[in-house]
C-alpha positions as CSV (number, residue, x, y, z in Angstrom):
1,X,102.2,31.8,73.4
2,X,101.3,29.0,70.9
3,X,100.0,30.3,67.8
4,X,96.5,29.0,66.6
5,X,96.4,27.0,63.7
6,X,93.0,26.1,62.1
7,X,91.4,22.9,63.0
8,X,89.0,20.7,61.2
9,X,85.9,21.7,62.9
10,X,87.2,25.2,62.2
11,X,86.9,24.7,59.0
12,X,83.6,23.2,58.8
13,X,82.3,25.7,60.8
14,X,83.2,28.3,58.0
15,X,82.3,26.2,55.4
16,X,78.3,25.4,57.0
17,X,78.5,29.4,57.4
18,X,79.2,30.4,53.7
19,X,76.5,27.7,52.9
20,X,74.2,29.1,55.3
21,X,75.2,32.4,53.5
22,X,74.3,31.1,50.2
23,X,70.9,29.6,51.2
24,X,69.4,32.9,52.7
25,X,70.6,34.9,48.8
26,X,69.1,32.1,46.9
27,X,65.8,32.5,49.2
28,X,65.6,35.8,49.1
29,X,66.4,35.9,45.1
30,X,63.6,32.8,45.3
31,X,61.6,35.2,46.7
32,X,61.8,38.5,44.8
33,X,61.6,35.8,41.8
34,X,58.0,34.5,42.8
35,X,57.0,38.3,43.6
36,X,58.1,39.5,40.1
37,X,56.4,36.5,38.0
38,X,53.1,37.2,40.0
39,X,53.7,40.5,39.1
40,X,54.2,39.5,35.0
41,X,51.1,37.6,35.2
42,X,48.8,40.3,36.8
43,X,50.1,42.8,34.2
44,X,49.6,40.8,31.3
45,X,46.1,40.4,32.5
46,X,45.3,44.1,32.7
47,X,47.2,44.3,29.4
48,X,44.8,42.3,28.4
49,X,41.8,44.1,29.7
50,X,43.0,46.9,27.6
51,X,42.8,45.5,24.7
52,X,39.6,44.0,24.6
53,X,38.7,47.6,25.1
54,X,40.7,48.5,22.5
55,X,39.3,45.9,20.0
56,X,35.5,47.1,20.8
57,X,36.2,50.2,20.5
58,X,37.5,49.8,16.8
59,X,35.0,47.7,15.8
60,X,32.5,50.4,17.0
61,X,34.3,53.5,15.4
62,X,35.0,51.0,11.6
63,X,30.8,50.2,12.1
64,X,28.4,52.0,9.7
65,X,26.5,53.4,12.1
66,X,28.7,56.1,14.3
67,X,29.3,56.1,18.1
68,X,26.7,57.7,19.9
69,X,28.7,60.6,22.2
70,X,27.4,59.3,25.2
71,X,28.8,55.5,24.5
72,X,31.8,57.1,23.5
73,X,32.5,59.2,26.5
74,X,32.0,56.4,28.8
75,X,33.9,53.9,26.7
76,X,36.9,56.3,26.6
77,X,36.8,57.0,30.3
78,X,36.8,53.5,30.7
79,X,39.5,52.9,28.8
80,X,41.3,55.8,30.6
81,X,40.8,54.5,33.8
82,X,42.1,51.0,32.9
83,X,45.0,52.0,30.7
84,X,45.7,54.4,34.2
85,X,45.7,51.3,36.3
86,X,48.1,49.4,33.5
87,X,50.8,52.4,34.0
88,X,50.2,52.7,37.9
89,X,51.5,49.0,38.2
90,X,54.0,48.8,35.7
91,X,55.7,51.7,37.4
92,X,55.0,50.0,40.8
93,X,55.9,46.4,40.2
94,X,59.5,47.3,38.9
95,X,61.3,47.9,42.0
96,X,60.7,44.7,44.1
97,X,63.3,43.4,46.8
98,X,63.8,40.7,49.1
99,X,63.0,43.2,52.0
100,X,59.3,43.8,50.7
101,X,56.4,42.7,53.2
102,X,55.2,39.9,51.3
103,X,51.4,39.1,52.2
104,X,49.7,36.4,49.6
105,X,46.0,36.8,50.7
106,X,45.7,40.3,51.4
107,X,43.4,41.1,49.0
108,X,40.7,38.5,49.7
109,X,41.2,39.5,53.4
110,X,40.8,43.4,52.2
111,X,37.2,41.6,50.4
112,X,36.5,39.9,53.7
113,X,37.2,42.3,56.5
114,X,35.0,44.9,55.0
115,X,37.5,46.9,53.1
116,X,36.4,49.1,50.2
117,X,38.6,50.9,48.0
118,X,39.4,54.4,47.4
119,X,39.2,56.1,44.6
120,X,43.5,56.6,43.1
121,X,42.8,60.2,42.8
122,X,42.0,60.3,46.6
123,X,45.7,59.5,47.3
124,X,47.5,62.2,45.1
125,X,49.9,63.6,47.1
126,X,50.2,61.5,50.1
127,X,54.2,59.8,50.3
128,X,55.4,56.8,52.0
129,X,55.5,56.9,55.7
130,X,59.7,56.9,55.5
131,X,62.0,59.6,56.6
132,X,62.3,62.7,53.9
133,X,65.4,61.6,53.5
134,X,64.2,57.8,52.0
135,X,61.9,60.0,49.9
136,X,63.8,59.9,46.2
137,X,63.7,55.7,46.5
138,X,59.7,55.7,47.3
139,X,58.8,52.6,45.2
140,X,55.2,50.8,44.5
141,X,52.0,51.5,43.0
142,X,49.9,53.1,45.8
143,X,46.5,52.1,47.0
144,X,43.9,53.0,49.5
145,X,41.6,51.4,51.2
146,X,38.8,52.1,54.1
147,X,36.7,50.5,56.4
148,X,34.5,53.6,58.7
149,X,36.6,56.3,59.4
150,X,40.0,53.8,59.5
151,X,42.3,54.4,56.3
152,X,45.0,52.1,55.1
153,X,47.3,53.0,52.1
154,X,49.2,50.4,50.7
155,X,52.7,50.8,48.4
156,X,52.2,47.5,46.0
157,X,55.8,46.6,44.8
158,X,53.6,43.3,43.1
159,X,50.3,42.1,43.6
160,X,51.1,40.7,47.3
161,X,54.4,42.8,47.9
162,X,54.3,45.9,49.9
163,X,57.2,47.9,50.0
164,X,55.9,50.5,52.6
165,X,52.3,50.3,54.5
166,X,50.2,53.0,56.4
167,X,47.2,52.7,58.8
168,X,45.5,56.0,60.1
169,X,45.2,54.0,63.4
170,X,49.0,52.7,64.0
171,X,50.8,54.7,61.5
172,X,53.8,53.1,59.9
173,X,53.3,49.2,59.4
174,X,56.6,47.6,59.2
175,X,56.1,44.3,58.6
176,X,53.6,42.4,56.9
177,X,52.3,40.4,60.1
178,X,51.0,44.5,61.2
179,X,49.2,44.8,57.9
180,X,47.0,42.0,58.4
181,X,46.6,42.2,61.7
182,X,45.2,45.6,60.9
183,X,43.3,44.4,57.9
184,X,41.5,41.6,60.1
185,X,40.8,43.1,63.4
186,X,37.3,44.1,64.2
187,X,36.3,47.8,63.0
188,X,37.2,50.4,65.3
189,X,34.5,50.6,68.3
190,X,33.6,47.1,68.0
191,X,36.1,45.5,70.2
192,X,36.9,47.4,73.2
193,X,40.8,46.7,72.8
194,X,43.2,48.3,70.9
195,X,45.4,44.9,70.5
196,X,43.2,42.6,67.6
197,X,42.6,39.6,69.4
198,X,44.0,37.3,66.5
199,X,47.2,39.1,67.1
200,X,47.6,38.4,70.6
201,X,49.5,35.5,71.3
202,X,51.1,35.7,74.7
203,X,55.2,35.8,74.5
204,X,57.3,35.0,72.0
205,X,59.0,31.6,72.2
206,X,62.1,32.8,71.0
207,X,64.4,34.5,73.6
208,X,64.9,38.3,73.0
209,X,68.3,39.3,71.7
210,X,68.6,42.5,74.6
211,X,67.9,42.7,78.2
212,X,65.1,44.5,79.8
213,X,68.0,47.5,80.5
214,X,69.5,47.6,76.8
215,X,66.2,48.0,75.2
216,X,64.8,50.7,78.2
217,X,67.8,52.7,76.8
218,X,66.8,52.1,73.2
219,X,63.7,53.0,73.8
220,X,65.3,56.2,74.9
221,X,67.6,57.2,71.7
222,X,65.1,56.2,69.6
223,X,62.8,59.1,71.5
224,X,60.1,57.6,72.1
225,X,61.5,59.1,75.8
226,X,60.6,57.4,79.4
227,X,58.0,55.0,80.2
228,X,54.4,56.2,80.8
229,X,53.8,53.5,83.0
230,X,55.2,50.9,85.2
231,X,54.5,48.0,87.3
232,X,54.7,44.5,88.9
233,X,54.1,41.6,86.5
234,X,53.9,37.4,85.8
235,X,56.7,36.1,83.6
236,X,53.7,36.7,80.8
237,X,53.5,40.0,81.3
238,X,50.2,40.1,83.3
239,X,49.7,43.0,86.2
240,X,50.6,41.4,89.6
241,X,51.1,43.2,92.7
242,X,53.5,40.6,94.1
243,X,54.6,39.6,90.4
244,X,58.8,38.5,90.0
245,X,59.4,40.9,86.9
246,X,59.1,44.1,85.9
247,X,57.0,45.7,82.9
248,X,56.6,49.1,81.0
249,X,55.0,50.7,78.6
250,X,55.7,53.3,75.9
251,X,53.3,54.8,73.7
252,X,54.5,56.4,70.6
253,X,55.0,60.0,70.4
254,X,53.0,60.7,67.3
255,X,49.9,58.4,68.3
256,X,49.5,57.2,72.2
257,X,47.0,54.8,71.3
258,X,50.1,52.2,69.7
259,X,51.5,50.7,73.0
260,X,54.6,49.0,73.0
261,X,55.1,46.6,76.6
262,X,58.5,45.2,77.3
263,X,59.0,42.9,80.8
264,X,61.5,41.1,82.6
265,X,64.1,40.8,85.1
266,X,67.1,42.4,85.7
267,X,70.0,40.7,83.5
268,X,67.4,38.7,81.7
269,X,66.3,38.8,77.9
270,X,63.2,40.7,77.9
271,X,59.8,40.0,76.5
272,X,58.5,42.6,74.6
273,X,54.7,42.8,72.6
274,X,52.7,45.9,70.7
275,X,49.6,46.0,69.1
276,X,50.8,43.8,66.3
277,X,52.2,40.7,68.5
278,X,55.7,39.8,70.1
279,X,58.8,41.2,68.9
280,X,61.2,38.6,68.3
281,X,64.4,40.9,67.9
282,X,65.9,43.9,68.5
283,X,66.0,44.9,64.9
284,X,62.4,43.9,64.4
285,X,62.1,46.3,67.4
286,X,64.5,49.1,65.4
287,X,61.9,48.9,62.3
288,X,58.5,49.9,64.8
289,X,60.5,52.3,66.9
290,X,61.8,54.0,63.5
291,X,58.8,56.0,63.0
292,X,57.9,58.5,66.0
């Protein structure tokens, strides 16, 4: 047998790959690096709101006249609650990755979908929708949010960084396309579908890294158990009697409402779309199937 030796293309091939490598760190440090100056510049600016608070407040109590108690009890509380917030996000903001969901306009979508903020003392207690065992690395400055009787709680890791994300409608929101398409679909009751219908594009255009068959049997270890239904569709994934492929659906254990459909043909990469639009990969498909 002749041995191998290394050709040219061989070694370009290598070479593009470690440069490839190098391009996604220095992206992803890019990234974290954008996330942690925005974060700089939104905690300088409640810094600063502090001490303009401050200032009156010693320009008040050095006055000749004193502070009347009821000024001073609502300056102080105001103070409190700012100097609160100040802490909250310096805590939060320190522990950003290149992982985080990173979502620029989330709050002026919160302002225009209706959202309206709830109170930080509302959320004592509650913990990241992770595993107990992720528990002790729970990172961000938590906030909630709600629109009727929906709920979203947010885990800020800067002020458009989420490190985890939590809707009392889906559950756990793994990936920052979910939080917006939960942010901007109609309130509950005024559509009557579950999927938003800015969400809803119709197949991915990337090919699916598994077969219809490998992720059936994901689907499976991941216990989200067999199918509840399935049927005949269109290579979109539409019901047809007489359609060529195949299609099921699995709704999640902890909430049926959150469908997940995956179609195809035998052999073939399969399609597969939830609530929050295609699922381009079978890790993408790891993260939503994660949490039961």
């Amino acid at each position: 047998m002749t041995a191998h030796h290394p050709t040219e293309s061989d070694a370009l091939r290598a070479a593009r790959a470690d440069a490839d490598s190098e391009r996604a760190r220095a992206d992803a440090a890019e990234g974290v690096s954008r996330l942690q100056a925005a974060s700089l510049a939104e905690l300088a600016r409640l810094a600063a709101e502090v001490r303009c608070l401050v200032a009156d407040l010693t320009d008040d109590a050095h006055s000749s006249q004193p502070i009347p108690p009821d000024r001073l009890r609502r300056f102080t509380a105001q103070l409190n609650e700012h100097a609160d917030t100040l802490s909250r996000a310096a805590r939060g903001y320190a522990n950003a990755r290149a992982t985080d969901m990173a979502y620029p306009s989330i709050h002026a979508d919160l302002d225009a979908h209706g959202w309206t903020p709830r109170p930080d003392r509302d959320l004592d207690g509650t913990l990241p929708p992770i595993p107990v065992t992720e528990l002790p690395d729970r990172r961000g400055y938590r906030r909630g949010w709600q629109r009727g009787a929906e709920r979203i709680t947010l885990w800020f890791t800067g002020p458009y960084g989420l490190a985890y994300a939590d809707s009392s409608r889906y559950g756990r929101l793994c990936e920052a396309r979910e939080v917006r398409a939960v942010i901007t679909s109609p309130p509950h009751g005024a559509a009557d579908q579950d999927e938003p219908a800015t969400t809803r594009p119709a197949t991915s255009a990337i090919a699916f890294d598994a077969t219809f068959e490998q992720v059936a049997e994901h689907m499976r270890a991941a216990g989200w158990g067999s199918p509840a239904e399935v049927y005949r569709c269109d290579a979109r994934g539409k019901r047809r009697a007489n359609g060529s492929r195949t299609c099921a659906v699995w709704r999640r254990p902890s909430n049926p409402a959150v469908q997940l459909s995956v179609w195809g043909r035998q052999g073939e990469p399969a399609q597969v779309r939830y609530w929050g639009g295609p699922v381009v990969d079978l890790a993408t498909l790891s993260r939503i199937t994660e949490s039961r």
